[in-house]
BAFI-3210 file (N, C-alpha, C; in Angstrom, 3 decimals, decimal comma, padded with zeros to 6 digits):
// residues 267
n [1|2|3|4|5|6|7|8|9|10|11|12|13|14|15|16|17|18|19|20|21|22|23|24|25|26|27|28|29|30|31|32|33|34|35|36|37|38|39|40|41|42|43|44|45|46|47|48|49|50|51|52|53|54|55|56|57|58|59|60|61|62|63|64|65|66|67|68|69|70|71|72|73|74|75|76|77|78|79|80|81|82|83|84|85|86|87|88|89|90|91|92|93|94|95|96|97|98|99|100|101|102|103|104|105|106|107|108|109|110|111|112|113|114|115|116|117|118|119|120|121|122|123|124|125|126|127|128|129|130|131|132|133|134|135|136|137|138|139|140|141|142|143|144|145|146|147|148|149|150|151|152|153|154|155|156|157|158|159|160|161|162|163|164|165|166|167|168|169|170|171|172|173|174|175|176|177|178|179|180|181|182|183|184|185|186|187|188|189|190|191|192|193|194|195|196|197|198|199|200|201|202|203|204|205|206|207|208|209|210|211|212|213|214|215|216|217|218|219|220|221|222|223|224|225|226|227|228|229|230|231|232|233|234|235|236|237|238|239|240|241|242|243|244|245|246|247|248|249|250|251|252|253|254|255|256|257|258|259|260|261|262|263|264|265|266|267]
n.u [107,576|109,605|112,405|113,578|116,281|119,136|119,227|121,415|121,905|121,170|123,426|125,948|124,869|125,343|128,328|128,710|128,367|129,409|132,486|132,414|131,874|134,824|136,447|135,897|136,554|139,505|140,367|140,546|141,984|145,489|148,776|149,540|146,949|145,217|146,543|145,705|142,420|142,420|143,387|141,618|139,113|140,193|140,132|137,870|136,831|137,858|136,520|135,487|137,550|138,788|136,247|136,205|139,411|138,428|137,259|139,214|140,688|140,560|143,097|145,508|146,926|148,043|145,971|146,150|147,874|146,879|145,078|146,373|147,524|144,822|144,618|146,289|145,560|143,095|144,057|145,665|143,768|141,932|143,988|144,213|141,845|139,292|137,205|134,243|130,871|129,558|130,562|131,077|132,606|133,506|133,102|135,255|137,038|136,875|137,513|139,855|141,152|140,554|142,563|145,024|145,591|145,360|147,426|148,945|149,357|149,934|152,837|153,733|152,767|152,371|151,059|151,138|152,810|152,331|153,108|155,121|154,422|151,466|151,397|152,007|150,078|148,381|148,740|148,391|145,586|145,184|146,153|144,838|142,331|140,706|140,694|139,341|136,720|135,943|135,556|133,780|131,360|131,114|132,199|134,018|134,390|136,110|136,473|136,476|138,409|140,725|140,899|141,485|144,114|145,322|145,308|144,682|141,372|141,612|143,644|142,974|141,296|142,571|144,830|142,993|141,823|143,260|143,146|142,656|145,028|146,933|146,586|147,341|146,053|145,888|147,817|147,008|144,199|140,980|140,620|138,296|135,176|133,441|134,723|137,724|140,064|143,126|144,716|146,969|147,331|146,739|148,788|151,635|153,818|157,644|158,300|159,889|159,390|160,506|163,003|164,058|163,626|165,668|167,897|167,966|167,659|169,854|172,103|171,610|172,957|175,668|175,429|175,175|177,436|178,778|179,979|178,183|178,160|178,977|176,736|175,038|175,779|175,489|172,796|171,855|172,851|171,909|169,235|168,232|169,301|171,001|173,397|177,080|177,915|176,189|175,854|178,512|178,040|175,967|177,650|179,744|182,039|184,664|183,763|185,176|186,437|184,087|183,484|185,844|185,434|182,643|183,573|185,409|183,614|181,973|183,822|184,033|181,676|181,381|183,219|182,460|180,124|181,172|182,343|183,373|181,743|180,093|180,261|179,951|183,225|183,995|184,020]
n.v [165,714|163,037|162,470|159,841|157,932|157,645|155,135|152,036|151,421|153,806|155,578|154,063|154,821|157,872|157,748|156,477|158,375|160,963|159,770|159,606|162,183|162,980|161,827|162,711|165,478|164,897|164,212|166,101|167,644|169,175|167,725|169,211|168,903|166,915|164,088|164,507|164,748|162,291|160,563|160,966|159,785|157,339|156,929|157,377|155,497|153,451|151,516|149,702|148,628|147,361|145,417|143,451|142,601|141,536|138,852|137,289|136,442|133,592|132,513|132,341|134,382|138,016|139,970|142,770|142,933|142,002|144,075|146,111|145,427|145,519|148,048|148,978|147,617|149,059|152,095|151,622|151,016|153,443|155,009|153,524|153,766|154,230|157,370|156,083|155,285|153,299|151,604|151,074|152,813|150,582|148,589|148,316|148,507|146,986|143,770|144,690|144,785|142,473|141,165|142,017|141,256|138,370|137,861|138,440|136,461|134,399|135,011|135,531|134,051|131,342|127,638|124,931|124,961|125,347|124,611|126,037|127,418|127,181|129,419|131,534|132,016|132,377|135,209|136,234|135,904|137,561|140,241|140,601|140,969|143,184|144,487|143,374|142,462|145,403|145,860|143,965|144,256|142,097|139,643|137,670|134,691|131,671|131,342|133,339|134,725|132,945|133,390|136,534|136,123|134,644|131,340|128,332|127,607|125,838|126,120|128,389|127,053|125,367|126,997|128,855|127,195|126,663|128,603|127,732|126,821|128,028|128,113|126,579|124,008|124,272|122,401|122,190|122,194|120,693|117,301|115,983|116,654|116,054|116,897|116,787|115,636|116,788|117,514|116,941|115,081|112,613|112,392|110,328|109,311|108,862|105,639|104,947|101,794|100,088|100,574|099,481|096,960|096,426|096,768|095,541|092,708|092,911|092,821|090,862|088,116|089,014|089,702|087,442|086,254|086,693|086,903|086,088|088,036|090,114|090,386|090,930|093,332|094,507|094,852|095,882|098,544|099,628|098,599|098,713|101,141|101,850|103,511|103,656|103,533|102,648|100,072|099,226|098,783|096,718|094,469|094,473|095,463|098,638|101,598|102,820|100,167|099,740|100,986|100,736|098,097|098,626|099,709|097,889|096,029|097,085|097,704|095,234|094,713|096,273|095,256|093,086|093,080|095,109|092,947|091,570|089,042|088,905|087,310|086,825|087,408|087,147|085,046]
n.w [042,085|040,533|039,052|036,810|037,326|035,066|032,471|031,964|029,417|028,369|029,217|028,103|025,290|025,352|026,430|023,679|021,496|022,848|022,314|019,324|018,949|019,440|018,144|015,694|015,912|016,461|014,257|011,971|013,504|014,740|016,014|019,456|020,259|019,077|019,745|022,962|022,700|021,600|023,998|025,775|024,689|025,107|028,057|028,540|027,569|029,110|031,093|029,111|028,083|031,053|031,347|029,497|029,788|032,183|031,441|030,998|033,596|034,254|033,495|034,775|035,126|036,270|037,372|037,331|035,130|032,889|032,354|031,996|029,388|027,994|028,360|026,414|024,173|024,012|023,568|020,787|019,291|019,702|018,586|015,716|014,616|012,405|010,787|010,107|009,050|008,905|011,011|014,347|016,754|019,216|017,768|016,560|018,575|020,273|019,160|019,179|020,978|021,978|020,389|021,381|023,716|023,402|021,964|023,937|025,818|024,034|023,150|026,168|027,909|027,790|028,405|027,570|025,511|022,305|019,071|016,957|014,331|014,882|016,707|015,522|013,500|014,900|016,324|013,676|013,004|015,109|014,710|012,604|012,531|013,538|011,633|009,841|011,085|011,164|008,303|007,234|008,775|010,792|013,123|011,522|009,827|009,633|007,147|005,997|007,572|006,371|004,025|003,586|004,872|002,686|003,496|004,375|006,037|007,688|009,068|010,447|011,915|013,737|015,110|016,295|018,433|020,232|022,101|024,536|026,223|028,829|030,821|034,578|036,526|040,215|042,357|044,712|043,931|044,265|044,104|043,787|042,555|045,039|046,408|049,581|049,025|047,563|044,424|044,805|046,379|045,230|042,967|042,628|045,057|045,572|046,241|049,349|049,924|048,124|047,815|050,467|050,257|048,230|048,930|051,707|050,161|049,223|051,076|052,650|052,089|052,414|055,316|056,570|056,616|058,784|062,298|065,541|067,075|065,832|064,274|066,577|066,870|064,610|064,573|067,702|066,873|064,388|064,369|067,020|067,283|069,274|071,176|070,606|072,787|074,463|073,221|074,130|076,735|076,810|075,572|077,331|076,838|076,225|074,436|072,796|071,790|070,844|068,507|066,845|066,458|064,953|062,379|061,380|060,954|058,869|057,228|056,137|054,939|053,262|051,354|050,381|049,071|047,319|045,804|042,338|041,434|043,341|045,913|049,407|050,974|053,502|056,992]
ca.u [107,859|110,715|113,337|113,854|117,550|119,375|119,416|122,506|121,499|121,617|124,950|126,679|124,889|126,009|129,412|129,234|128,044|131,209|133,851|132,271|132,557|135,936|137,478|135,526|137,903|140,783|141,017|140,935|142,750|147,074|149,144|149,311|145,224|144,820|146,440|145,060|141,076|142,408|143,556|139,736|138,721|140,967|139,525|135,932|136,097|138,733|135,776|135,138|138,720|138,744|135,595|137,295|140,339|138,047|137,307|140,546|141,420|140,745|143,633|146,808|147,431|147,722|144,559|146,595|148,636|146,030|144,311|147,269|147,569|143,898|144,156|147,456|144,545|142,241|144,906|145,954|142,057|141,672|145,254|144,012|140,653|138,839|135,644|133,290|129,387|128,519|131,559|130,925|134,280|133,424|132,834|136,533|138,184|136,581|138,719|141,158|141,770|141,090|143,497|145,942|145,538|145,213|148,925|150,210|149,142|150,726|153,942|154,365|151,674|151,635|151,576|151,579|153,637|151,922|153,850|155,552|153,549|150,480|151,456|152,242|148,883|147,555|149,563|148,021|144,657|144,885|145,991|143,913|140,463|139,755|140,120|137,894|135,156|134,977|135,004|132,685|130,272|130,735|133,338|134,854|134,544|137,624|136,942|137,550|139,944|141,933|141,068|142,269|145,518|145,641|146,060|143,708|140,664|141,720|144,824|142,626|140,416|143,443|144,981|141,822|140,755|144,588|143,054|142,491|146,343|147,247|146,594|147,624|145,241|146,972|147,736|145,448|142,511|140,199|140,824|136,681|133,541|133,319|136,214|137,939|141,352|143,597|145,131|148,409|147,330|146,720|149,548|152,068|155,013|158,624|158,001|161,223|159,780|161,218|164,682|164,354|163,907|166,404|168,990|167,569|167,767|171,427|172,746|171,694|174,438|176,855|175,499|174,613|178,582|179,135|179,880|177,156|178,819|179,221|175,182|174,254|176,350|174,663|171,248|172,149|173,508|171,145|167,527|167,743|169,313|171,993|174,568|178,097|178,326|175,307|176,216|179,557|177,878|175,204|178,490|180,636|183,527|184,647|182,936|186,055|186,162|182,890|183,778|186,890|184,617|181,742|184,310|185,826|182,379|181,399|184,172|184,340|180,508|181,843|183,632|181,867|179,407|181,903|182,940|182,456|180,860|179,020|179,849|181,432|184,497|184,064|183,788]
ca.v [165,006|162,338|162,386|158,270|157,692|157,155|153,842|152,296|151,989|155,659|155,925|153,768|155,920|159,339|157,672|156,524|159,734|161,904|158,933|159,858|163,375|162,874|161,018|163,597|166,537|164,526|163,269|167,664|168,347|168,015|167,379|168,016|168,628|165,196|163,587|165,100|163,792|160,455|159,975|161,037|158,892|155,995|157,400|157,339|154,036|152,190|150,745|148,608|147,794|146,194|144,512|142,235|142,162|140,583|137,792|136,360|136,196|132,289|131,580|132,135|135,486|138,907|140,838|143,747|142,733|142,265|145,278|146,701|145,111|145,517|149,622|149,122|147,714|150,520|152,758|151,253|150,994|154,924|155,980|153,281|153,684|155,797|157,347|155,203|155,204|151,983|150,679|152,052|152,513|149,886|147,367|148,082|148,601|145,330|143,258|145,233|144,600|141,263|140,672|141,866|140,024|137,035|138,161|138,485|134,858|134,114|135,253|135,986|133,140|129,870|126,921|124,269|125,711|125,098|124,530|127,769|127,887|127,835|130,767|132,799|131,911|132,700|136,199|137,038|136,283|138,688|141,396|141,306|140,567|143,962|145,268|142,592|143,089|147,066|145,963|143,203|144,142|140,988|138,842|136,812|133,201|130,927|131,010|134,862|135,078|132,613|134,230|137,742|135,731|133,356|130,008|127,616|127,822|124,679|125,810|129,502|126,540|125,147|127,867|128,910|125,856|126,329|129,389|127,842|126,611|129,298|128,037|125,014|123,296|124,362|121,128|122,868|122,164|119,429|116,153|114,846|117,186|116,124|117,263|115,980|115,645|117,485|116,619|116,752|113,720|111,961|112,038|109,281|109,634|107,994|104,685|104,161|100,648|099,476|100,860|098,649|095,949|096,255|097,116|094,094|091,766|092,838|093,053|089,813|087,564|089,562|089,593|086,044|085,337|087,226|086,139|086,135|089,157|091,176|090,530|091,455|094,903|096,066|094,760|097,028|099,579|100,101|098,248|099,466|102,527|102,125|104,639|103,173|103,586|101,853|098,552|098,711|098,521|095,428|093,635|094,389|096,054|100,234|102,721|102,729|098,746|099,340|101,827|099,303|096,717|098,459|099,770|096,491|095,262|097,933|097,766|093,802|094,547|097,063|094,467|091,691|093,851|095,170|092,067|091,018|087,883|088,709|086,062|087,398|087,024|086,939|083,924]
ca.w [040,827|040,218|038,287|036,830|036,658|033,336|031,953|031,329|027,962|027,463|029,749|026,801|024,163|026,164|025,791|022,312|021,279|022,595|021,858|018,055|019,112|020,022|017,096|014,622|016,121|016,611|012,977|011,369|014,533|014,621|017,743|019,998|020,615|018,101|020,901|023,871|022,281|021,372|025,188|027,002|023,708|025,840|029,316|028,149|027,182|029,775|031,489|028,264|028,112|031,607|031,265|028,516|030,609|033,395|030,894|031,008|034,339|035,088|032,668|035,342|034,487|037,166|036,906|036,898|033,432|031,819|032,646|031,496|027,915|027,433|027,918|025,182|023,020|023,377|023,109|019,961|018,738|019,219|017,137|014,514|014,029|010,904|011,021|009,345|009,892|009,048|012,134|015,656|017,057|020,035|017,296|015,979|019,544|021,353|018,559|019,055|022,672|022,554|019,653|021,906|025,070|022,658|021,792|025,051|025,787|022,579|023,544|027,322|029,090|027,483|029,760|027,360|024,196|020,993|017,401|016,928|013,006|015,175|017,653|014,443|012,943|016,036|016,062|011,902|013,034|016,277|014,023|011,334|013,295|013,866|010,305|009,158|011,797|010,444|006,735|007,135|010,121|012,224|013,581|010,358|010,187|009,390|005,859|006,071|008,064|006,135|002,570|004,069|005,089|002,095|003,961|004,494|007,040|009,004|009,707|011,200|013,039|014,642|015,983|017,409|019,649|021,644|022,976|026,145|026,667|029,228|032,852|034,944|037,851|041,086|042,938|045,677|043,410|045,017|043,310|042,908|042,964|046,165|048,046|050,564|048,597|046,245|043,564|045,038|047,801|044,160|042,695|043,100|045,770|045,423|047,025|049,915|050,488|047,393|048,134|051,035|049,989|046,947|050,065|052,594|048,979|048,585|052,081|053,373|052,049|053,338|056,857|056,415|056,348|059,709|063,340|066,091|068,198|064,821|063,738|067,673|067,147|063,884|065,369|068,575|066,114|063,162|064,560|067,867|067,456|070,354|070,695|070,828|074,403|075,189|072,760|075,322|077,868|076,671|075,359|078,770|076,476|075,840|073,415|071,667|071,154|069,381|067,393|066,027|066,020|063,984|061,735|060,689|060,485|058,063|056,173|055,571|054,483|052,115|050,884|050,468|048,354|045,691|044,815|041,291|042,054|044,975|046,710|050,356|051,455|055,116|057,295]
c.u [109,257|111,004|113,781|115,580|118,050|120,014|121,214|122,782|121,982|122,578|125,830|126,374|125,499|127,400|129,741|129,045|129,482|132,115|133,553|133,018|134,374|137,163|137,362|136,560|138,954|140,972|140,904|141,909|144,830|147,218|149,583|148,009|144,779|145,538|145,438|143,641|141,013|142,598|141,991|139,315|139,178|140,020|137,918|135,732|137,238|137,631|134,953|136,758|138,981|137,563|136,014|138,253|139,574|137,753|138,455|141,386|141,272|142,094|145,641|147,619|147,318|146,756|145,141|147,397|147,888|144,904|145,275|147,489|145,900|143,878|145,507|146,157|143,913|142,930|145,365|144,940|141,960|142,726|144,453|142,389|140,165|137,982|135,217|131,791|128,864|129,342|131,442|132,544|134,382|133,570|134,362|137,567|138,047|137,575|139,796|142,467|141,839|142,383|144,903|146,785|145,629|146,911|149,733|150,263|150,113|152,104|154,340|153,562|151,129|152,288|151,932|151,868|153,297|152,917|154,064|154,690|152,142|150,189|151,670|150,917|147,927|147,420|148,835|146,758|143,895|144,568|145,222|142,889|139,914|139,594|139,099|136,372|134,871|134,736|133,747|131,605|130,018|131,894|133,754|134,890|136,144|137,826|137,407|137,902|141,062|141,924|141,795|143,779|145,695|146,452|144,605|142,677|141,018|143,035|144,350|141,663|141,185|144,163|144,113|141,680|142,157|144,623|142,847|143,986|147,449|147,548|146,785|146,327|146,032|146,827|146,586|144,305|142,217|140,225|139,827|136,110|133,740|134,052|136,587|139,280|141,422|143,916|146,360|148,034|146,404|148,029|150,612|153,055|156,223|158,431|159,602|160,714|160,572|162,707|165,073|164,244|164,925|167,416|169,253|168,311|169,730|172,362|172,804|172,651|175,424|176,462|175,284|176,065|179,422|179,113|178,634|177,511|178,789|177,568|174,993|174,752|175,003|173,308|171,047|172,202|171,942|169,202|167,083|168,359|169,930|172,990|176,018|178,337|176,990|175,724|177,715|179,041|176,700|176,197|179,629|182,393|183,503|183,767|183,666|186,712|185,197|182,965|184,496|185,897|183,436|182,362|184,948|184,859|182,149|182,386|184,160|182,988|180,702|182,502|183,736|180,875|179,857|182,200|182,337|181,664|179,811|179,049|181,243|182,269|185,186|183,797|184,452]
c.v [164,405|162,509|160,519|158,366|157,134|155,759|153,360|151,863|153,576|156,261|155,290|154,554|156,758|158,902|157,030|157,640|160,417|160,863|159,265|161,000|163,773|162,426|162,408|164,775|165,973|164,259|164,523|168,153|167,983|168,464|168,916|167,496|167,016|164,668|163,656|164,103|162,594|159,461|160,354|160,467|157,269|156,145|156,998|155,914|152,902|151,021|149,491|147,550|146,709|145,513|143,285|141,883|140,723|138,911|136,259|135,838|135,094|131,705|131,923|133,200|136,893|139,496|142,613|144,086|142,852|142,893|146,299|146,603|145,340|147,044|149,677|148,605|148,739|151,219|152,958|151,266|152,444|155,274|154,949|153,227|154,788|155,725|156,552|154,784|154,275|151,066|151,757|151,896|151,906|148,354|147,121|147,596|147,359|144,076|143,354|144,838|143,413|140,106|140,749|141,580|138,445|136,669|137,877|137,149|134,368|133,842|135,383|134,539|131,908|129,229|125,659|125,447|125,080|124,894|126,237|128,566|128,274|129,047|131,988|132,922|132,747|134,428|136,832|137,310|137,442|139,814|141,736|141,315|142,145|144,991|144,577|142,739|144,504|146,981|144,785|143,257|143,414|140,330|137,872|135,200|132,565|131,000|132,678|135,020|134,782|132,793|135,967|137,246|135,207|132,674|129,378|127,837|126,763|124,801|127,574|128,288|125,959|125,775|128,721|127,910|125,787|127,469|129,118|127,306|127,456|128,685|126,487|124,967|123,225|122,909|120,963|122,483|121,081|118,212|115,061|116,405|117,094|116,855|116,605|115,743|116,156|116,959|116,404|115,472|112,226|111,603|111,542|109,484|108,430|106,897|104,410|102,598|099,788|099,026|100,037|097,282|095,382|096,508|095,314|092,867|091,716|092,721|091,309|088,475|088,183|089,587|088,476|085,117|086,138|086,204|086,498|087,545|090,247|091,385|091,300|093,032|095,865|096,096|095,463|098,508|100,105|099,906|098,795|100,611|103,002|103,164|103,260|102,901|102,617|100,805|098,558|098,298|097,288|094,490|093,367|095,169|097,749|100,383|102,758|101,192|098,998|099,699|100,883|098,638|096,670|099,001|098,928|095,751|095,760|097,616|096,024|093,542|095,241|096,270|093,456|092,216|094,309|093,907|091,739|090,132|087,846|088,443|086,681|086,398|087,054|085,850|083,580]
c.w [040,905|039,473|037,528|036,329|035,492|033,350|032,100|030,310|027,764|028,144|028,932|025,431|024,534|025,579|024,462|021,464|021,474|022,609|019,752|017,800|018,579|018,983|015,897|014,386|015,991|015,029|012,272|012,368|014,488|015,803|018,068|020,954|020,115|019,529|022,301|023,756|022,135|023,322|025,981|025,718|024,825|027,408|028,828|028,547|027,825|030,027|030,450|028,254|029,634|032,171|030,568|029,037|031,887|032,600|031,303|032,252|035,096|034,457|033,281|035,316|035,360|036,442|036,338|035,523|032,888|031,588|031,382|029,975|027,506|027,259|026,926|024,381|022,671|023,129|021,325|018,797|018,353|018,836|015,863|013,715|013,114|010,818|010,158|010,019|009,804|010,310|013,186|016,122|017,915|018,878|016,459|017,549|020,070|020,558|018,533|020,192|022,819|021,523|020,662|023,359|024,629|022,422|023,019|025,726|025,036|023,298|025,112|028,266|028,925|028,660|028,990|025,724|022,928|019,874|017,096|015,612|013,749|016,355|016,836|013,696|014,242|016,155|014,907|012,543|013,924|015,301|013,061|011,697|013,240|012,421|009,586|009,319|011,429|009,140|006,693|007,821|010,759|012,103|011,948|010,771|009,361|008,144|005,399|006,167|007,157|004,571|002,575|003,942|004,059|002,346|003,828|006,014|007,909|009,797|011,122|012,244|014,044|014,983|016,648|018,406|020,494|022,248|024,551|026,989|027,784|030,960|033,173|036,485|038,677|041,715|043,936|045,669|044,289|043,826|043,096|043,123|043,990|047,707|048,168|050,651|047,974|045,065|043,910|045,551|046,176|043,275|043,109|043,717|045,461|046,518|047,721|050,438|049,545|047,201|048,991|050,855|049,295|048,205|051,287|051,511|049,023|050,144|053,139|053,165|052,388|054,817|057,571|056,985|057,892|061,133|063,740|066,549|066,936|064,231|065,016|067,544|066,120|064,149|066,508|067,554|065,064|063,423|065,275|068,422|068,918|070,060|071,037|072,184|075,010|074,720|073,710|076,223|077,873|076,562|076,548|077,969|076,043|074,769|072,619|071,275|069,921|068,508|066,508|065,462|064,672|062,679|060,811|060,016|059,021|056,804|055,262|054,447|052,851|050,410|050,007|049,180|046,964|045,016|043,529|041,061|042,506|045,586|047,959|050,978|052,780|055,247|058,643]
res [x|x|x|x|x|x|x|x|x|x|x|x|x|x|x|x|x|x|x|x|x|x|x|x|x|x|x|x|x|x|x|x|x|x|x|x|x|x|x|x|x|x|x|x|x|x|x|x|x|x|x|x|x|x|x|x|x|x|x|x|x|x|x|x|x|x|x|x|x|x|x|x|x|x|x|x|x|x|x|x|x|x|x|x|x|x|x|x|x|x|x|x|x|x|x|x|x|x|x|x|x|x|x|x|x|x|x|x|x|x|x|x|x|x|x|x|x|x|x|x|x|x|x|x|x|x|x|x|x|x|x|x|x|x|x|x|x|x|x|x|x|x|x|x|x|x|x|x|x|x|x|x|x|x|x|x|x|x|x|x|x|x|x|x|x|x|x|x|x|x|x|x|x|x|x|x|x|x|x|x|x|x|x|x|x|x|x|x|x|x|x|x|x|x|x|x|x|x|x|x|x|x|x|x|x|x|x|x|x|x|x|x|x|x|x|x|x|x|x|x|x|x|x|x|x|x|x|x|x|x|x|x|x|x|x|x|x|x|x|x|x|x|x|x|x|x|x|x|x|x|x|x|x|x|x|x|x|x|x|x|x|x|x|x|x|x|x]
***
């Protein structure tokens, strides 16, 4: 005869069953046993806390943080929760946790930074969500929420919809469906041909007003990337001629360039 293994249906009853248990003692019980029950109350039921954690983790955020802030929810769920038989204490804590992962966004993980009124709106509705969901038996719509708060519901519908404000598209990403590129090899690079030209544009009246022997140097010099010692030895004169020579050059160019005018003063 077999045995059929237990559901896991009736491995979430099993543990909603003693997390009931568990609160029942703890709430006649004082510390520091009332503690003690409220923490294997937290233990019981981590594995709900980082299921909800796993939610969140396309939005730029270590898996391990917000593992971490989701067992400060449950935590927070089993000290504030009060028996009540018509509210399972999953249907208080799951609000609870994600009020305050909603928070830590809020405050620690925006990427683009919302209107500070709607990060505080954002902030009321965390906290109050999970007393609503045990007095009302289901999640609260905007016009609840924002009669609980007295404000208006459009201002609870717009700080809702900037829940997804959290994560950026690494450059990494692929820049079609298709592949092939990123988005980095999309976005636009500092163009140096412009510089050259705006350089070429400004330089050529001044080299315009030069001898022949002084164009052939910086055309040795700058195009083809002679050393000093080699333009001596194309021109038939020292290494330290050229030097002089490209020196004088340079500076007459210098020259010619500041002027207010423009107009050089070589010849």
């Amino acid at each position: 005869m077999t045995t059929a293994a237990p559901s896991t249906e009736d491995s979430k009853q099993r543990i909603a069953d003693t997390t009931h248990e568990l609160l029942l003692e703890a709430g006649s019980t004082p510390d520091p046993r009332h503690q003690q029950l409220l923490d294997e109350v937290v233990i019981l039921n981590a594995p709900v806390a980082r299921s909800i954690a796993s939610r969140y983790r396309s939005k730029g955020v270590d898996s391990d943080d917000l593992e971490q802030v989701a067992y400060l929810g449950l935590v927070k769920a089993a000290n504030g929760y009060k028996i009540d038989a018509s509210t399972a204490f999953l249907s208080y804590a799951v609000p609870t946790i994600r009020g305050e992962l909603k928070r830590y966004f809020r405050d620690c993980a925006w990427t683009v930074r919302p209107p500070r009124r709607v990060q505080e709106m954002q902030g009321s509705i965390a906290a109050a969500e999970p007393e609503l969901i045990q007095r009302l038996g289901h999640v609260p719509t905007d016009e609840e929420t924002a009669a609980a708060l007295g404000t208006d519901p459009a201002e609870i519908a717009e700080a809702s919809s900037v829940r997804g404000c959290f994560s950026t598209l690494s450059l990494d990403a692929p820049g079609a469906p298709e592949g092939g590129t990123s988005l980095l090899d999309t976005v636009a690079d500092a163009e140096d041909g412009y510089d050259l030209v705006e350089n070429v544009h400004t330089l050529t009246p001044a080299v315009a007003g030069l001898g022949d022997r002084d164009k052939r140097i910086l055309e040795l010099r700058f195009r083809n990337g002679f050393t000093q010692e080699e333009i001596g030895h194309e021109l038939g004169v020292s290494q330290m001629q050229v030097s002089r020579l490209l020196r004088g050059i340079l500076d007459r160019l210098r020259t010619d360039l500041a002027a207010p005018d423009g107009v050089p003063k070589n010849g």
